[in-house]
Structure formats: C-alpha cells, structure tokens
RODO-2510 file (C-alpha; in nm, 4 decimals, decimal comma):
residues 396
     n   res          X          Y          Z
     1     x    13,5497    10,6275     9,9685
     2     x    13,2991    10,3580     9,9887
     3     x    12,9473    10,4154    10,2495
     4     x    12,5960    10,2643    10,2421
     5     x    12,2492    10,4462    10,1518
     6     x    12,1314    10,5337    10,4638
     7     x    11,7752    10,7379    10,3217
     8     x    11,7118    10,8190     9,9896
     9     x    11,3683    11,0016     9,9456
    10     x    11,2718    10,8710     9,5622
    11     x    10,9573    11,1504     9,4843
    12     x    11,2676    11,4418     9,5545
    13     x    11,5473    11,2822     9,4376
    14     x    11,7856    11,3481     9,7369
    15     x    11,9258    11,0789    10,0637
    16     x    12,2337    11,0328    10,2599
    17     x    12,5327    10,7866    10,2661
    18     x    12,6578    10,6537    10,5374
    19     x    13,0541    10,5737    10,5188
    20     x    13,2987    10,3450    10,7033
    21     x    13,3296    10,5801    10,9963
    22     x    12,9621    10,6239    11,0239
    23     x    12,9536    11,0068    10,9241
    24     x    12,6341    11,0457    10,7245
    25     x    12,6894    11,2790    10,3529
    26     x    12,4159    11,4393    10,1782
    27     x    12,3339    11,2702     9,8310
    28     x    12,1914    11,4595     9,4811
    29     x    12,0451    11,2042     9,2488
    30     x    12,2452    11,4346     8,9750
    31     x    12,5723    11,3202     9,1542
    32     x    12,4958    10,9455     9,0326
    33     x    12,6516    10,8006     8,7594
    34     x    12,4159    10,6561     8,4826
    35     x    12,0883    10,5699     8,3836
    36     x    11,9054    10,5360     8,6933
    37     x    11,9211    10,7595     8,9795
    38     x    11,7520    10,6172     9,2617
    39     x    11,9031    10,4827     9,5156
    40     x    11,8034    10,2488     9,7736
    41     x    11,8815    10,1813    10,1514
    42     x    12,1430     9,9609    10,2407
    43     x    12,2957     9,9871     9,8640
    44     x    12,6767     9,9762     9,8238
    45     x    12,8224    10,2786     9,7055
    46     x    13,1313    10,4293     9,5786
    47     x    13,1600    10,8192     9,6361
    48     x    13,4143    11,1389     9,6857
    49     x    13,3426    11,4151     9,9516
    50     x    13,2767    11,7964     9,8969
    51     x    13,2494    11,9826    10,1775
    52     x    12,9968    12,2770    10,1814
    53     x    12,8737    12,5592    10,4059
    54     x    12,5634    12,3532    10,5260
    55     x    12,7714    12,0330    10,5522
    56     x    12,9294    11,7743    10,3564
    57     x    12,8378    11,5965     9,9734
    58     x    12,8425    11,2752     9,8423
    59     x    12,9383    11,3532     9,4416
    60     x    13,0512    11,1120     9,1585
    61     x    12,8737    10,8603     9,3220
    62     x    12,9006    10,4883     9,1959
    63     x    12,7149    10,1794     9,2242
    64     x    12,7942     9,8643     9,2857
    65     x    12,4937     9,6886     9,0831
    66     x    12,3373     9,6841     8,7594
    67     x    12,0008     9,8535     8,7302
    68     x    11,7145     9,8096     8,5269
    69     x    11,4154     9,9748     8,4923
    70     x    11,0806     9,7773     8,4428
    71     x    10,7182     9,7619     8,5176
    72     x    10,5486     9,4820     8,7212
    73     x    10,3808     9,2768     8,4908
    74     x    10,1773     9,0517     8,7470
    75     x    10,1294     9,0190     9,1278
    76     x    10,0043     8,7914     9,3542
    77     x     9,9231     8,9385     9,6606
    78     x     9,7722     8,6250     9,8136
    79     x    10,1180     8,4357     9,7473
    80     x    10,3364     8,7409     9,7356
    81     x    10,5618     8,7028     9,4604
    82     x    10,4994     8,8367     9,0958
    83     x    10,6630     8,8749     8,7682
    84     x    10,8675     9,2781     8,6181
    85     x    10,9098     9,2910     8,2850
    86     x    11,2133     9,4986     8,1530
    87     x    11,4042     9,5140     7,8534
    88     x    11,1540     9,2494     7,6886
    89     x    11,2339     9,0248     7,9458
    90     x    11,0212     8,8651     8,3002
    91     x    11,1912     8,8471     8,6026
    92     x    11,0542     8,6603     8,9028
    93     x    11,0534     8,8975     9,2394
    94     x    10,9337     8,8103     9,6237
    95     x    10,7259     9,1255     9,7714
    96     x    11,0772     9,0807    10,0449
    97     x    11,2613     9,2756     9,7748
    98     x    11,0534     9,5726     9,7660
    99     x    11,2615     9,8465     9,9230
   100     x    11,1863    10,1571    10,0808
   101     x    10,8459    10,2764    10,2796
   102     x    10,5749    10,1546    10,0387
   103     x    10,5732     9,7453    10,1524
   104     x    10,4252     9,4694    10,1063
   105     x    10,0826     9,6023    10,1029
   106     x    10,1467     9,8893     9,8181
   107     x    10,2730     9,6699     9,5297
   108     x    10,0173     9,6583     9,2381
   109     x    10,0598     9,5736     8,8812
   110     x    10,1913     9,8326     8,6053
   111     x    10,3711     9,9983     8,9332
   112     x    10,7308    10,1518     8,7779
   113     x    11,0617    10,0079     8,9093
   114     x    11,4453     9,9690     8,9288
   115     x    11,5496     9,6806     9,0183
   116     x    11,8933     9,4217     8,9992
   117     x    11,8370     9,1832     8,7816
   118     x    12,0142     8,8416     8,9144
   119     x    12,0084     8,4526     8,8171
   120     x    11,8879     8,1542     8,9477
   121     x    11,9751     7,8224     8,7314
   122     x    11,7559     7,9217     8,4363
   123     x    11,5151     8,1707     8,5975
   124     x    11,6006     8,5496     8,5945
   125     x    11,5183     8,7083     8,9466
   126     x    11,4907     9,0809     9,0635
   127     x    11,6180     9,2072     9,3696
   128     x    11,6504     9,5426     9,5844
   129     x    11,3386     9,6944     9,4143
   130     x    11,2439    10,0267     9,4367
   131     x    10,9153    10,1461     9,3186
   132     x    10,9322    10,4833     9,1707
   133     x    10,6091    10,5467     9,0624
   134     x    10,2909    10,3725     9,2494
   135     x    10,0107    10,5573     9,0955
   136     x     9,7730    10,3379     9,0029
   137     x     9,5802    10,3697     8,6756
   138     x     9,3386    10,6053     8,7530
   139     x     9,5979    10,8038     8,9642
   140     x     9,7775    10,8004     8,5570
   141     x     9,4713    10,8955     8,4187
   142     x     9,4094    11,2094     8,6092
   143     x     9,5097    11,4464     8,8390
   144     x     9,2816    11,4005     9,1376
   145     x     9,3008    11,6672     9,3198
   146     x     9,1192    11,6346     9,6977
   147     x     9,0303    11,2731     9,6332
   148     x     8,9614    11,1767    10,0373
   149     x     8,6768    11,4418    10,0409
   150     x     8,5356    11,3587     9,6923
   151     x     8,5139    10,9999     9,8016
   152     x     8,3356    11,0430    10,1117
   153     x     8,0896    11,3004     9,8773
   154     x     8,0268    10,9575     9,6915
   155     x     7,9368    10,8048     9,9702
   156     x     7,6912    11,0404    10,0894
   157     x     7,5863    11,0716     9,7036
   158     x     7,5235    10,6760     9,6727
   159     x     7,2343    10,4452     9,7543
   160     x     7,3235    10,3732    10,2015
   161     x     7,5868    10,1027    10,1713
   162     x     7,8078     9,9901    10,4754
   163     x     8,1825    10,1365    10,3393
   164     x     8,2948     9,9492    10,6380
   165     x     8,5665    10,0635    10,8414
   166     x     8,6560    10,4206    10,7911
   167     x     8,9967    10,4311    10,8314
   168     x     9,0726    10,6812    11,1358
   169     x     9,4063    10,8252    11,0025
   170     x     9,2330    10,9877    10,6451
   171     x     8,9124    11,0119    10,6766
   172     x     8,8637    10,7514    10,3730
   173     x     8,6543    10,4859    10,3302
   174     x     8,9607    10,2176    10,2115
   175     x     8,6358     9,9969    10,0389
   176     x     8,4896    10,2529     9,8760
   177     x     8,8510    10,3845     9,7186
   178     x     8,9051    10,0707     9,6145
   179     x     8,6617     9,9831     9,4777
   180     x     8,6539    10,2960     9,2422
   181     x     8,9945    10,2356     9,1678
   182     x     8,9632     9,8614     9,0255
   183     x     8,5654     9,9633     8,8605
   184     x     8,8083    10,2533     8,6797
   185     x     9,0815     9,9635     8,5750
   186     x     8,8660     9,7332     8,4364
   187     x     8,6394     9,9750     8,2230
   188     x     9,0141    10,1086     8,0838
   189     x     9,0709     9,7327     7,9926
   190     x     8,7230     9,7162     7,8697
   191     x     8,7695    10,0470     7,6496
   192     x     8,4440    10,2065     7,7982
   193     x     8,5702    10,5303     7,9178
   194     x     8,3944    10,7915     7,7160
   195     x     8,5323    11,1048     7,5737
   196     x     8,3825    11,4659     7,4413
   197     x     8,5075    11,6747     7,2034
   198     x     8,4634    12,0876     7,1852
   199     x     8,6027    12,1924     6,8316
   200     x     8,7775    11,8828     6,7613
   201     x     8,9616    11,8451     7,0867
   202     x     8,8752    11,6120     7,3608
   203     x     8,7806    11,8353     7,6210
   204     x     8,5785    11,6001     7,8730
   205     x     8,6006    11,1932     8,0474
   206     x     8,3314    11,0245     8,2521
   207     x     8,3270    10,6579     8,3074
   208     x     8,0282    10,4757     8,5063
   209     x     8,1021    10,3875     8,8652
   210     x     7,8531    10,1022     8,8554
   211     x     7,7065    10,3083     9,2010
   212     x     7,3583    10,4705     9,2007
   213     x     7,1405    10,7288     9,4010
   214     x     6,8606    10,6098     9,6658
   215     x     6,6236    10,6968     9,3646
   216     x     6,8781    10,5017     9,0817
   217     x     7,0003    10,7103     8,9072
   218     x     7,3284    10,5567     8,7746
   219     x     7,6285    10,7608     8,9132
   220     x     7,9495    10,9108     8,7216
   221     x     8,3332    11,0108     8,7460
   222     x     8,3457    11,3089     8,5277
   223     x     8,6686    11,4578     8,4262
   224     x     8,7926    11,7601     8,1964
   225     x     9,1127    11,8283     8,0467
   226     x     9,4252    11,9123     8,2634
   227     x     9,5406    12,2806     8,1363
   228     x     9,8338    12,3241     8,2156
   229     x     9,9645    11,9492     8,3194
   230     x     9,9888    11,9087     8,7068
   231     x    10,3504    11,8718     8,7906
   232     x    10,5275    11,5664     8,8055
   233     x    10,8644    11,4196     8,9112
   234     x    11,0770    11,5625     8,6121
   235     x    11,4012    11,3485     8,6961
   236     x    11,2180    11,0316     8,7230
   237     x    11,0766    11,1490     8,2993
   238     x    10,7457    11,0408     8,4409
   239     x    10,4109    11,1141     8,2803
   240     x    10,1826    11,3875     8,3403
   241     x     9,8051    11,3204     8,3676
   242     x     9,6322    11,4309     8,0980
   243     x     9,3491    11,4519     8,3199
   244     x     9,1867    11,6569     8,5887
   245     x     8,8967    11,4794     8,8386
   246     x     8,5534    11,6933     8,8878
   247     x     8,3532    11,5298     9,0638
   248     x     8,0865    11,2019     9,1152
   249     x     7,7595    11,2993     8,9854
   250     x     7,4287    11,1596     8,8296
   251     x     7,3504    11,1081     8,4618
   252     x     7,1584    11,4530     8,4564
   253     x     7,4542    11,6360     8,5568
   254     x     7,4926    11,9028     8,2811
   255     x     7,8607    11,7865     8,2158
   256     x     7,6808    11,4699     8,0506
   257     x     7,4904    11,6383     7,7928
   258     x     7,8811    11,6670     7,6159
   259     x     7,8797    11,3167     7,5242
   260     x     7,7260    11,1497     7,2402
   261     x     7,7561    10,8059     7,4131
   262     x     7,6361    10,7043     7,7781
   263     x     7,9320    10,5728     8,0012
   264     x     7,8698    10,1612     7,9798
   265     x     7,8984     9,9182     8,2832
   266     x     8,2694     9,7645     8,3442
   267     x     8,2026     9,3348     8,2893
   268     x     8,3344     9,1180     8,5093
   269     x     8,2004     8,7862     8,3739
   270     x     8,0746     8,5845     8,0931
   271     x     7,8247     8,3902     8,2044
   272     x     7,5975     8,3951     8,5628
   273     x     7,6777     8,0272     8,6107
   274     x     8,0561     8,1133     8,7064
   275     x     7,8809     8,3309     9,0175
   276     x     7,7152     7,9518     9,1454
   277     x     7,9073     7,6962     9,3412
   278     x     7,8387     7,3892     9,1902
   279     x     7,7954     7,1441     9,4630
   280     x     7,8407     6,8724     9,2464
   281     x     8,1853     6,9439     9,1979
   282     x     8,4573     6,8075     9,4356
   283     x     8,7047     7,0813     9,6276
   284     x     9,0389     6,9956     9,6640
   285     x     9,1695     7,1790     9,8965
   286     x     9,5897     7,2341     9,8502
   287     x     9,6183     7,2226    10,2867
   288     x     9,9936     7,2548    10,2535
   289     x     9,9944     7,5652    10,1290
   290     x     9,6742     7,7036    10,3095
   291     x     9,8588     7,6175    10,6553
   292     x    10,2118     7,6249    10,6048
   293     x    10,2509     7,9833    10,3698
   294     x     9,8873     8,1456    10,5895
   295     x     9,9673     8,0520    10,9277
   296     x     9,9792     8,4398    10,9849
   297     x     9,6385     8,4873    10,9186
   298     x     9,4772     8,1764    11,1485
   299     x     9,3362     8,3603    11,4786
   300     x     9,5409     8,3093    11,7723
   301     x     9,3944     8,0127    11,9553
   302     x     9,4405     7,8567    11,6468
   303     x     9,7897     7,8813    11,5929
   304     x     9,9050     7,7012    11,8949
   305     x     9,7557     7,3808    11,8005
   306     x     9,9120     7,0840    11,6268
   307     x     9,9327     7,0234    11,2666
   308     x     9,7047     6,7675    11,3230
   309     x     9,4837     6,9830    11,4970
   310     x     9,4647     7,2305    11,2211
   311     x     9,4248     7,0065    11,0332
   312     x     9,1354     6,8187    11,1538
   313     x     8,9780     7,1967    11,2272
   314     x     9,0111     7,2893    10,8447
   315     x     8,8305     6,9863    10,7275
   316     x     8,5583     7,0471    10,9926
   317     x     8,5327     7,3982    10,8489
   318     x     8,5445     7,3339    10,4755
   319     x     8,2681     7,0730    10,4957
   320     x     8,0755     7,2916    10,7359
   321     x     8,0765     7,5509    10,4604
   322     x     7,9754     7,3157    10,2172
   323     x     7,6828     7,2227    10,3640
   324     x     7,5806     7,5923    10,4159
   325     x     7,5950     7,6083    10,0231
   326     x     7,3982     7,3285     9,9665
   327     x     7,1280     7,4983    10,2093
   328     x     7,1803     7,8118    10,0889
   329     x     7,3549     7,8668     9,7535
   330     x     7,4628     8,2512     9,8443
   331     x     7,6738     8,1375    10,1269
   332     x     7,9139     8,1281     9,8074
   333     x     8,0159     8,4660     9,7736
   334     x     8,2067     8,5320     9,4164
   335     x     8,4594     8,7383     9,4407
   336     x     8,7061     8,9211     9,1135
   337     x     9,0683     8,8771     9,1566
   338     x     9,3534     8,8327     8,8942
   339     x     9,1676     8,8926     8,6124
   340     x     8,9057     8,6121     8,6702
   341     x     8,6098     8,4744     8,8934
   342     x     8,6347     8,2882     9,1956
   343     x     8,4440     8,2166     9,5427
   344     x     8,4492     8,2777     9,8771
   345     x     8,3376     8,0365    10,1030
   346     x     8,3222     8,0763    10,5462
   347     x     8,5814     7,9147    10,7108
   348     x     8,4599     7,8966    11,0792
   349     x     8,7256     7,8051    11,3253
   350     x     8,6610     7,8895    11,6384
   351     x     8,2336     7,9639    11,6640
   352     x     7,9915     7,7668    11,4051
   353     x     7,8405     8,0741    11,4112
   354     x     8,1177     8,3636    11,3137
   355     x     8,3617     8,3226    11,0101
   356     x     8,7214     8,3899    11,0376
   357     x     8,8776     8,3574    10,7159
   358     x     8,7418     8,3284    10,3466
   359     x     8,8937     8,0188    10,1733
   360     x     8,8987     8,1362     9,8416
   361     x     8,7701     7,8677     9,5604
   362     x     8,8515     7,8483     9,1851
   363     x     8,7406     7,5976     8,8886
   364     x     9,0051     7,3990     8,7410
   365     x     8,8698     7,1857     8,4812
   366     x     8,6276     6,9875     8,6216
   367     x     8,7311     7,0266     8,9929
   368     x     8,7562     7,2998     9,2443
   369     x     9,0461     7,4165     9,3878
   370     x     9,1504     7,5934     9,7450
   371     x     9,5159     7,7472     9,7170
   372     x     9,4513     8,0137     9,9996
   373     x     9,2697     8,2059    10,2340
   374     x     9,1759     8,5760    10,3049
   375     x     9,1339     8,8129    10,5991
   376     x     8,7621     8,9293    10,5614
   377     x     8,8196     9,2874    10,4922
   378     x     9,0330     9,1886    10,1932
   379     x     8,7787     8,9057    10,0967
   380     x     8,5034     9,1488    10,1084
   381     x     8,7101     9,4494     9,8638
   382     x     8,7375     9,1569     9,6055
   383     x     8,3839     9,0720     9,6452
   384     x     8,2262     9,4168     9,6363
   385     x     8,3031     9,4878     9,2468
   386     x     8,0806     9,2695     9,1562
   387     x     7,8112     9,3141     9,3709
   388     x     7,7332     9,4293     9,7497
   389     x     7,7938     9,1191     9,9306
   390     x     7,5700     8,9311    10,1368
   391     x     7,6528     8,9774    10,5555
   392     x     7,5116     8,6309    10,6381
   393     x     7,8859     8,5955    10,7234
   394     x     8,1487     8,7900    10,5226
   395     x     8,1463     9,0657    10,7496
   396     x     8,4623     9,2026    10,8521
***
C-alpha cells in the first residue's frame, strides 16, 4: 500500500501515514527500513497494515528517497540558504527545505540532519530536511537543567543592562540567552573553557561570560560532571552531555578555587580599528539585493511605493547615516556575525529621527560593502557580544 507522512514526532520516534483512502496508520520508526529512521511530512511511503487492539500499524515501511545524514556546515540567516556536509561532501540547501516545526528561525550551524541529496548541473543540493538534533553547542556541552530561571538569576546577578524584550511566553530574556549561547561558542572555538581535576579526573567547567556585578566582579558559568549521563534520544545514537550546568556566579564563588587557571575572555577581533567606520572609504551598497530579497522587512508605508521610490528613500537614508558617522563616529555600531566583524549603520525611512532597519556594512578590500539589512532586535543580538550597544538609535 502506498500513503504519505502525515506527523512524525522526531525526539520519540513515532507519526502516522496517511494512505490513498485517507485512513491515517500509526508509524514505529523500528518499522522503517534502513539507516535512517525519521520520517518527514508529506514523504512518499511504501507500507503493509497490521491491525491491533488500539488501532491499525504501518510496518515494513519503505521510502521512496535516498537519505543522508549530515551536519550543517554554514548558514546564512540574513540570505537564508547554507551549506550540509555529509559523507565528505557540501550540499547547497534553502532554509524552504527545512521540514517539520523548528523553521526558518531555528536553523544554526553544526545542527544534525537527514536530508535527500539531489543535483543541479554541477552543484549537489539537499532537500526535505529534517533536523534531528538542534542543540546548540552549549546545549552539547551540558545538561542544563532549569535554564529560563538561571538566566533571569543572571540578569538580576549582572551589572543593570536593558535585556530588552522579555519574551511573554517563557519568561526569558531571548538577548540575554543568546548572547550566552554565542559568548559559550566562541570561547569553545577559542579553547578557553577551563577544566578541574579531583584525583586525576576532570570533575569541574567554568568559562567567563564576559558579564560582571554592579561592583565588577567578572561573572562565571560553572559546571560539574554529569553522573550518571542525562538521557538522550537512544534511536537517533545521539550524544550525551558530559556536562551538568550549576549556576552563574562571581570569581569568589568557592567552586573557583578548583581551578589552577582563571576562565579568559572569548576575542572577537584583532585589532580596534575594524570596530571604526572609516569615512574615507566608499560604500557600495548591492540595492538589488537589499530591496528585491528584504522587501519583507521595509515598514509598511514603505512597501507600497515604487521602485523608484525606494529607491530614492534608501539613498536618502544611507547618506543620512553617513553623515551621522562623520559627526559622531559611534553611530557605527560593530556588530559579530559569521565568524567576522562588521557594522551597523541607521537606516531611517520614515522619521529622521527613529531608525527602522540596520544596513549591515562589511570591508572588502579597500571598499565597503552593503549586501543586507536587519530588523533591530536581531541587529542589536549581533551587536551585544561585543559590547552593550549604544541607544542613540539601535533600539529595538
């Protein structure tokens, strides 16, 4: 019998096809055949029927496609489209083939997938993705138990910042998390996260936040080890944390007098001048692609104008900005994305007085370049691990 996917619920391993006269089956991932066991909606499948006392199977399922499994290599989120590496090989992917309930907004690099690997002239392409495992590094690192409440204690631990927008639905400061998240991914590329050892064995973690108290006093992650391993999705063979959070704390937290070496700073740049826009340098901005692949993010009013229009109202704005800079060289706001520096600059579109947008600047040889823009709350997450931003104008 042949059916659709109609659900498949990847952290539990179970869904339900949907066949030819619409009569919905439950689905096992042990009742597919080979390697990889996830399914995904809309997916083509070949199945027999066994009919139970709570209601009817899907077994000896087959698929229709070949799967591979692979990790995302890179991502751009301002573009959308990124690169999976599997079996030693990149294939190019559009955040429109990410299946399932994590989106657009939820794809980050070193995320585990399956995926159909397909062809296009020369270039190999994945489709019908399925992420299977979207912790993040730190997430890898360590279990983290009750992480809403311990970020909100770091909040209330840190020097008064504005962790803008608490987000209504968890209690979280979205910022904040963030912000830890990246500091954490950086200092593991960095190799600065310290370890203790207690007869021979490494028994404690701390890395520096890069936060401190109103009296600054640099702040802490401190971790110990994770006895026994918290429990992980066994049929997906993924890996436990070794890890177990504690808490945020100062320096003179007793769990610091373990180490032999103080947690270092996470570096995001070589030298100060790359935090300066050089206003001696021209900007070429790359309009086509601002306008045509960001229309979504113009306000309103703006988008029922003419190309012209938008046109003429960019220009207006970028050498608005410019002159802000040369008045007042913070108005440049540098911001850490993609493994490198660039700036953020106000574009004001509707008031001279209120930004709407961030056009985001980077140095190309001896030019600067403007490929996109940002919404302000996502221009202002890049910005803040380097530094709390000024609020002349990014504030979102």
């Amino acid at each position: 019998m042949k059916g659709k996917v109609s659900f498949f619920n990847v952290q539990r391993g179970f869904g339900k096809i949907l066949d030819d006269k619409l009569e919905e089956h439950f689905v096992h991932f042990t009742e597919v055949y080979g390697n990889f066991k996830v399914l995904f909606e809309g997916e083509e499948v070949e199945f027999q029927i066994k009919k139970t006392s709570k209601g009817s199977n899907a077994i000896k399922v087959k698929r229709q496609e070949e799967r591979l499994r692979g990790k995302i290599k890179s991502y751009q989120m301002t573009d959308g489209w990124g690169f999976i590496e599997a079996d030693g090989k990149d294939y190019w992917f559009h955040h429109s083939q990410v299946k399932g309930q994590f989106g657009f907004k939820r794809i980050r690099e070193n995320y585990l997938v399956e995926m159909t690997p397909t062809k296009d002239g020369k270039r190999l392409n994945a489709v019908n993705i399925v992420c299977i495992d979207t912790r993040n590094a730190l997430d890898k690192f360590a279990y983290l138990g009750n992480w809403i409440d311990a970020i909100i204690e770091l909040s209330d631990l840190a020097q008064p910042e504005e962790w803008d927008y608490l987000d209504e639905k968890t209690g979280d400061y979205p910022v904040l998390d963030s912000y830890v998240h990246q500091t954490f991914i950086q200092l593991q590329k960095e190799d600065k996260i310290e370890y203790a050892e207690q007869n021979g064995v490494a028994t404690y973690a701390a890395f520096n936040t890069g936060l401190v108290t109103p009296k600054q006093e640099e702040i802490f992650a401190y971790f110990e080890i994770n006895r026994p391993p918290s429990p992980t999705y066994s049929y997906l063979n993924l890996d436990s944390q070794k890890w177990k959070f504690l808490k945020f704390d100062r320096e003179s937290d007793r769990t610091m007098t373990h180490f032999i070496n103080r947690p270092k700073l996470a570096n995001y740049f070589s030298s100060p001048t790359d935090l300066i826009y050089d206003v001696n340098r021209r900007l070429i901005p790359d309009f086509e692609h601002i306008v045509d692949d960001r229309e979504d993010r113009f306000p309103e009013s703006f988008k029922a104008l003419s190309d012209d229009q938008i046109m003429e109202r960019l220009r207006s704005a970028i050498e608005s900005a410019i002159k802000r800079i040369k008045r007042n060289y913070k108005t440049a706001i540098p911001q850490f994305y993609n493994g490198g520096i660039q700036l953020l600059l106000p574009l004001c579109l509707e008031k001279p007085e209120k930004a709407d947008l961030a056009l985001v600047v980077a140095r190309e040889n001896e030019i600067y370049r403007a490929n996109t823009i940002l919404p302000l709350d996502w221009a202002y997450n890049n910005a803040r691990l380097l530094a709390k931003p000024d609020r002349e104008w990014l504030n979102p």
